[in-house]
Steps between C-alpha positions, in 0.01 A plus 500: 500500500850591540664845530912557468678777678851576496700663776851672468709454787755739607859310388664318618191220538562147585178361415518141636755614774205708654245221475719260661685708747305359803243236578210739419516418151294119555261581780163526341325611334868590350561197250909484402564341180902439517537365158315775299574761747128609562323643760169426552229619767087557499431822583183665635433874394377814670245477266378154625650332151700180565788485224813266469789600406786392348839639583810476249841752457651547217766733326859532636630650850537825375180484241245264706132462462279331709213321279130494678210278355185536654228238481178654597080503419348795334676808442784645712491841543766761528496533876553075519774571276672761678450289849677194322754712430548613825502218677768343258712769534477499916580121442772557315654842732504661092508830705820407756777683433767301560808681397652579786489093639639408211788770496607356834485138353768643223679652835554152655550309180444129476259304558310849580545620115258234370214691710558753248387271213085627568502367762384612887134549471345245701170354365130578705144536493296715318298632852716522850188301685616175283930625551383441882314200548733329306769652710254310799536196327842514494560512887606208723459214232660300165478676168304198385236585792483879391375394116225279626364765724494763240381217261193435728449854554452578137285202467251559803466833423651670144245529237533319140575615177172443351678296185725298790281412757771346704738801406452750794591825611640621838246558759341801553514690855141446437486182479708406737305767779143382366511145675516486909834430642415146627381389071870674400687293720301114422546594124828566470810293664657824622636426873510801750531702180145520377367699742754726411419503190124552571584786765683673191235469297262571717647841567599597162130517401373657830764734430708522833812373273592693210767340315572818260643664812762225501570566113573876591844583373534831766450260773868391694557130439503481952133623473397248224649261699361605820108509303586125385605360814148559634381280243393186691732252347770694375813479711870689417576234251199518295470844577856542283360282214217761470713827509673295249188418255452923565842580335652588839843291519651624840422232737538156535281190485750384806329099538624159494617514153670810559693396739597145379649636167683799662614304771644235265645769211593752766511393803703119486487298788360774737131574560444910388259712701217679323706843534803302335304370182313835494881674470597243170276729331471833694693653229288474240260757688213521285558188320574252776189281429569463101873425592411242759263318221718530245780325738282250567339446141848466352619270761251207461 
């Protein structure tokens, strides 16, 4: 059966701007289809339902639409609805306001004035547990070794869309947590990382983590920081791609590729400190992170 929603996203909305603005957009079960534009993913329920979706914008920057079809079995109810339409609009950051980034784009001018075209709102996951073992999976290796890990992942343990067998969703902390650490590890090519990942897991559903704390907007982006560094497995720089993926933009993912492109736009012939690339952006206070990206993004 399939089921359409439409969202409304607050203008300006750069549809395929915020799929593509970072690498999130093809690690599964997030399928990227360039050509059409579509975003595609499996995704399993609250309810236990397994649907797939399928991802399209549409409209203009100032009057866009994002299209959802949902393939699913039986009948979807309301509350399935209302959780698809949740977790596109996280995806998507529909509730950001970005306003006041975008006013200090207009302040700088070019290239910083094409940031406020829709664009800014970086792409994630529907739940924060998948926004941080990805972020895992991105530490100390290629891009091209990060996919297959999350591709493995989703295979070994994601459960199918019942009309797509080999269609699967994201793990489950359940899943993950249900199998000893030893099984995790042989069944999925994970390095030191997996049992990271299981540890996470593993604590999520005994309950000693509790990842809504780290969503809580009255908490200081130093304590949020502070409660993800004690994550086994995230250091400062992942710990800055996750305040990121949480909407908090004042701190820096400060890592190899950091340094190589300010060094080279910024910083010619010399070799910067961390304090010195950390000062190309410190006055874009609140915004540092999205001006960084967008520095980089437009540079490549």
């Amino acid at each position: 059966m399939l089921t359409r929603i439409q969202l409304t996203p607050t203008p300006p909305f750069d549809f395929r701007g915020t799929a593509h603005s970072h690498g999130w957009v093809v690690l599964a079960p997030n399928e990227w289809d360039h050509d059409a534009g579509i975003l595609r993913r499996v995704e399993r329920l609250c309810s236990g339902k397994v649907v797939s979706l399928r991802i399209q914008g549409g409209g203009t920057l100032r009057k866009a639409i994002i299209d959802i079809e949902v393939e699913h079995s039986g009948r979807l109810s309301r509350s399935d609805r209302q959780e698809i339409e949740r977790s596109v609009s996280h995806m998507f950051r529909l509730d950001e306001d970005l306003r006041r980034f975008h006013t200090l784009c207009r302040k700088r001018g070019a290239p910083w004035t094409a940031a406020t075209r829709g664009l800014g709102r970086l792409l994630r996951s529907p739940g924060f547990f998948e926004d941080i073992v990805k972020t895992i999976c991105t530490t100390n290796i290629q891009w091209g070794g990060t996919k297959r890990m999350v591709t493995e992942l989703v295979e070994e343990f994601g459960e199918s869309q019942p009309s797509q067998p080999e269609k699967k969703a994201f793990p489950t902390t359940e899943a993950i947590a249900e199998v000893d650490r030893k099984e995790f590890v042989s069944r999925v090519r994970m390095g030191y990382r997996a049992p990271y990942v299981h540890e996470l897991a593993t604590r999520i559903e005994n309950r000693e983590l509790d990842l809504g704390s780290l969503q809580d907007a009255s908490v200081t982006t130093a304590a949020v920081k502070k409660r993800l560094l004690a994550i086994k497995g995230i250091g400062p720089y992942a710990a800055a791609s996750l305040l990121m993926l949480l909407g908090r933009y004042d701190d820096l993912p400060v890592d190899s590729v950091c340094r190589d492109f300010v060094g080279k736009k910024y910083f010619p012939g010399r070799k910067p400190s961390d304090e010195q690339i950390r000062g190309v952006y410190a006055d874009w206070a609140e915004w540092k992170y999205l001006a960084y990206w967008f520095d980089l993004w437009t540079s490549r």
